[in-house]
N, C-alpha and C positions, 0 to 999 in steps of 0.2 A: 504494500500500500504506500502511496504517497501523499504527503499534505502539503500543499501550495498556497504562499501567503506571498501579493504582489505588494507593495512597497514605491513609494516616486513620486505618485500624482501628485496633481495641484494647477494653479493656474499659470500661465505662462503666455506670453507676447505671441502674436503671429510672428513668424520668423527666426524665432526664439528655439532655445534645446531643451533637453527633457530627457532624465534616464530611470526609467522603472526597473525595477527589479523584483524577481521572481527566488522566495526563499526557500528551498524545500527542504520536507525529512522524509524518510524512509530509503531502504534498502537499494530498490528499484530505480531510485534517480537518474544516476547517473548511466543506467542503462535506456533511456525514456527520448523519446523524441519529447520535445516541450514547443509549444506551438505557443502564443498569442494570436487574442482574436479583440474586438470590442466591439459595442455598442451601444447605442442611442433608444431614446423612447421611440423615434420614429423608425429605426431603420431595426430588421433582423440580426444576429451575431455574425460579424463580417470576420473572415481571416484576415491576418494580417501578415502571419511569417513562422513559421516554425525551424528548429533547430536541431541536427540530429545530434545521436547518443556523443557524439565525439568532439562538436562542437567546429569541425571542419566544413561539414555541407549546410546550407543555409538559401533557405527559399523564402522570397519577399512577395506582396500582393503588390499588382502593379502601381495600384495607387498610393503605396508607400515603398514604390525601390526608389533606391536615388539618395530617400531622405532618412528612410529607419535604416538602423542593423541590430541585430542581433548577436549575441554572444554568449557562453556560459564559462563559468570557473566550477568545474565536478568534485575539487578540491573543497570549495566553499558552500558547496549544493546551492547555487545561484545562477537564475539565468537572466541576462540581462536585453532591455530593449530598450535602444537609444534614440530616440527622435528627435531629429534633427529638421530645420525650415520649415518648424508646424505651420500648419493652415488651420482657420476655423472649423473644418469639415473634419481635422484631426481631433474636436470636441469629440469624449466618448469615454464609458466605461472600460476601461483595458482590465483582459482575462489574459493570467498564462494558465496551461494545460499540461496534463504529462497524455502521452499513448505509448500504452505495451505494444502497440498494433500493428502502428508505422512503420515500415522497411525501408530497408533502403533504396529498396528500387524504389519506394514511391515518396521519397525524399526533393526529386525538383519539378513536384505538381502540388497543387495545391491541397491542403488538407480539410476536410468535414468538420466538424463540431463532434460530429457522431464518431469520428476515431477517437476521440478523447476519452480515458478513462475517470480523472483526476482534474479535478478546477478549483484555483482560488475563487476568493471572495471579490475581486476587483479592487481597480484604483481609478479613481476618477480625474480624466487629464481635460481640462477648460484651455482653450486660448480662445484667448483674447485679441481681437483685430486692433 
C-alpha cells in the first residue's frame, strides 16, 4: 500500500513558478509509476504527466510540456512537479497518484485516472493574472 500526501500549492502570478511535491510511504513507492492529474469544478480530472518507477522516463500532457517537469528522489519517497510560466487555466486542484499497473511500455502515452491505484488528498494551485 501507498499513502500520498501533495504539498506546494498556493497562489502565484501568471508567469510565475510553483513546485509541488508528492510525499509518500509504503513499501511499493519506489517501484510505482506516480502520475499527477488536476482539477476544477468545471472541468473532469485532467492528466497532467506521470513518472516512471526510475524517474528516467517522463510523459507531459500537451498543455503543460514546455512548462511543467516532473521528477522524483526514491531516496526521499518524493515526487516532485515543477511549474513553470503558469497561466490562469493552470488554476486547479493538483493530485499525485501511484499505479502498480503502468508498464513501461505504456510509459510515453498518456495515463487514465483509472490506472491509478493510490491518491492524495490535493493541493490547490491559484494564479493569478
Amino acid at each position: 500500500q501507498v499513502q500520498l500526501a501533495e504539498s506546494g500549492g498556493g497562489l502565484v502570478q501568471a508567469g510565475g513558478s510553483l513546485r509541488l511535491s508528492c510525499a509518500a510511504s509504503g513499501r511499493s513507492f519506489s517501484t510505482s509509476v506516480i502520475g499527477w492529474f488536476r482539477q476544477t469544478p468545471e472541468k473532469s480530472r485532467e492528466f497532467v504527466g506521470h513518472i516512471d518507477w526510475s524517474g528516467i522516463s517522463v510523459y507531459l500532457a500537451d498543455s503543460v510540456k514546455g512548462r511543467f517537469t516532473i521528477s522524483r528522489d526514491n531516496a526521499r519517497n518524493k515526487v516532485y512537479l515543477q511549474l513553470n510560466t503558469v497561466k490562469a487555466e493552470d488554476t486547479a486542484v493538483y493530485y499525485c497518484a501511484a499505479s502498480k499497473s503502468i508498464t513501461q511500455g505504456d510509459i510515453n502515452r498518456e495515463s487514465g485516472s483509472w490506472s491509478y491505484d493510490y491518491w492524495g488528498q490535493g493541493t490547490q494551485v491559484i494564479v493569478s493574472s
